[in-house]
C-alpha positions as CSV (number, residue, x, y, z in Angstrom):
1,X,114.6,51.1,107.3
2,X,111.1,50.1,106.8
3,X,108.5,52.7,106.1
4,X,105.6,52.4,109.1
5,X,102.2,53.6,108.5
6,X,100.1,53.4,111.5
7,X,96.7,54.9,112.6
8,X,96.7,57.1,115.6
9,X,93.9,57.0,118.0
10,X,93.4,60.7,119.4
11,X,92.7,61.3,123.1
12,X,89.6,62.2,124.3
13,X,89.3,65.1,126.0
14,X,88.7,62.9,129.4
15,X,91.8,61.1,129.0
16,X,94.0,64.0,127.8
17,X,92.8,65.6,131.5
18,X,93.8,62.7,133.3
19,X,97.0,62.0,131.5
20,X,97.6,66.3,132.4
21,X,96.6,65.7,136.0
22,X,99.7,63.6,136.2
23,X,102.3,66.3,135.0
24,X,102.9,68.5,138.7
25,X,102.7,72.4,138.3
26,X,102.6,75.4,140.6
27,X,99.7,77.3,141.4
28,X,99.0,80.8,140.3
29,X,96.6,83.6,140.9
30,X,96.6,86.0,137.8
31,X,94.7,89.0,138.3
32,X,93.6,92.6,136.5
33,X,91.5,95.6,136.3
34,X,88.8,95.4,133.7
35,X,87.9,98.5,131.8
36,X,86.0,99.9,134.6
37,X,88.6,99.2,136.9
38,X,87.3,96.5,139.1
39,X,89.1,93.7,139.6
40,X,89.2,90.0,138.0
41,X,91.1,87.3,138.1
42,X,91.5,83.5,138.0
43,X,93.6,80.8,139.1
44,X,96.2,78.7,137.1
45,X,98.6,76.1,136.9
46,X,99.9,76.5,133.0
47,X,102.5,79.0,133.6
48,X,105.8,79.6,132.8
49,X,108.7,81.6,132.1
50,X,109.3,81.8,128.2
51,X,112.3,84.2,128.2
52,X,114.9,86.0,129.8
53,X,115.7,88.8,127.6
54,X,113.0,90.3,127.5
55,X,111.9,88.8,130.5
56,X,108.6,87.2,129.5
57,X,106.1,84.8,131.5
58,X,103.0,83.0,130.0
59,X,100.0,81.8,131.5
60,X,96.7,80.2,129.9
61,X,93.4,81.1,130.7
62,X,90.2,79.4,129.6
63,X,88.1,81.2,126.8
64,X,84.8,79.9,129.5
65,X,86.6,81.8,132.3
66,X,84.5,84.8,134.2
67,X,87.3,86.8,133.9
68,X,87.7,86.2,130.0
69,X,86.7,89.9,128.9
70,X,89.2,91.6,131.6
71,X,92.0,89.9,130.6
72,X,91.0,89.6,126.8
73,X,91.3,93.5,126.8
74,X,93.8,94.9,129.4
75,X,97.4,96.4,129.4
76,X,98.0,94.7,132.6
77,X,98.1,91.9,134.5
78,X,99.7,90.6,138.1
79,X,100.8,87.1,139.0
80,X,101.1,85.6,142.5
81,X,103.1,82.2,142.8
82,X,100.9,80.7,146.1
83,X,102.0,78.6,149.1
84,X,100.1,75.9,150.8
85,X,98.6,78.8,153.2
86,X,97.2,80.1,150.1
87,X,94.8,77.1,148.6
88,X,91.4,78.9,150.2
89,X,92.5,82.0,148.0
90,X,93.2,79.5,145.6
91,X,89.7,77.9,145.9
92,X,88.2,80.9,145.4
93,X,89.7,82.3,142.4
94,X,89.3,78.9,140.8
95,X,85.3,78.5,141.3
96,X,82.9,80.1,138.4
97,X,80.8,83.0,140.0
98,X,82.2,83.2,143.1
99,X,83.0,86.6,144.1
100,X,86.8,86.3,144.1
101,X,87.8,89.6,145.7
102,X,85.2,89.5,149.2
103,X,87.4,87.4,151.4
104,X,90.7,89.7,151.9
105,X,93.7,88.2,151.5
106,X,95.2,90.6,148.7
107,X,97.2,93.7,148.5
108,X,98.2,96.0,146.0
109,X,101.0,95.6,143.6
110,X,103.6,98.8,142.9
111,X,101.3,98.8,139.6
112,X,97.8,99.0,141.2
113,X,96.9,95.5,140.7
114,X,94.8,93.1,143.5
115,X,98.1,90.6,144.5
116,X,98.1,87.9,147.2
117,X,99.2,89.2,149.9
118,X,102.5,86.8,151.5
119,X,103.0,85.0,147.6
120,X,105.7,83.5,147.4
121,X,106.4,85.6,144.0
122,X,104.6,88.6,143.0
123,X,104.9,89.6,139.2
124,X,103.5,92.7,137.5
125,X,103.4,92.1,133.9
126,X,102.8,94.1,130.6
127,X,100.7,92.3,128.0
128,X,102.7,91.2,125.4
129,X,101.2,88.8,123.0
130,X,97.7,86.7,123.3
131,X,97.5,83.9,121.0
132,X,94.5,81.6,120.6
133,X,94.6,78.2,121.8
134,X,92.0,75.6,121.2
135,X,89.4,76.4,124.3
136,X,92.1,78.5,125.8
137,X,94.2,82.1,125.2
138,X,97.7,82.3,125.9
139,X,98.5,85.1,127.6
140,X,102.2,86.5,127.3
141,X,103.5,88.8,129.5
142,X,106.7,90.9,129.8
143,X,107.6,91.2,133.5
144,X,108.6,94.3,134.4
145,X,108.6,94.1,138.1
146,X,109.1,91.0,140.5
147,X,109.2,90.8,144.3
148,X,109.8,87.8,146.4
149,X,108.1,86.8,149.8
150,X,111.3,86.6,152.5
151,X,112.9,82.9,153.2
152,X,112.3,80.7,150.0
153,X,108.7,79.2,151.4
154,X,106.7,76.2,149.7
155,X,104.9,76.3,146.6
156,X,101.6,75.1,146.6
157,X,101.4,72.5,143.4
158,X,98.5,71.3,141.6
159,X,98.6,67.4,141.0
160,X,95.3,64.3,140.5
161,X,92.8,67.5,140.4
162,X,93.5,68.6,144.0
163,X,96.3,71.1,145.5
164,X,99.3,69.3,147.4
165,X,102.2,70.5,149.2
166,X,105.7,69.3,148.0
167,X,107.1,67.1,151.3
């Protein structure tokens, strides 16, 4: 076998967004107290399940965000997997200065967190781990309750920059 040496063009940052905007993902709405207990949050689409045992769930969260601070410093934070009746919530909690939390649509978790009321999936999660990631922080968190909307409903999923329904 011959050795291949090669020179490998990087991405730029446009590119690497529109090759991402190709890969499918659920939407999220994370959300928290800050540390005078008033609520922040933001919406997502890089989450996932990372374990079973413990049961642990990550989500990223942009070091620009609003909501940067809250979630930078608290215990606590809830996760709501949204359907397509969801995207205005979704909307909201995705746009810079908006005020996030005037339009309803949220209930409490057993915790005390702001949820979306109807998710599909409704996670309260410990902080677990935060680990620096470029222009982003990875957020761990170990799940330690999860309740599911009746029926199995449709997600909402983010693909090309807009939100979609799955046909």
């Amino acid at each position: 076998m011959t050795e291949r040496t090669e020179t490998v063009r990087r991405a730029s940052s446009e590119e690497f967004r529109s090759a991402m905007a190709r890969f499918a993902a659920g939407v999220v709405v994370v959300t928290t107290l800050d540390d005078c207990g008033l609520p922040r949050g933001f919406t997502a689409s890089s989450f996932c399940s990372v374990s079973l045992d413990p049961p642990l769930v990550l989500v990223c969260l942009a070091n620009s965000a609003d909501s940067f601070a809250a979630f930078d410093s608290c215990g606590h934070f809830a996760v709501s997997v949204l359907g397509p009746e969801h995207r205005p919530l979704a909307e909201q909690f995705a746009t810079k200065g908006a005020d996030k939390f005037a339009s309803g649509g949220l209930s409490l978790t057993p915790g005390g967190l702001p949820a979306v009321a109807g998710a599909l999936v409704e996670l309260d999660c410990e902080m677990y781990a935060r680990h620096p990631a470029g222009d982003h922080t990875i957020l761990i968190g170990r799940v330690s309750g999860a309740r599911l909307e009746e029926g199995t409903g449709t997600p909402m999923i983010y693909y090309e920059k807009s939100f979609r329904v799955l046909a």
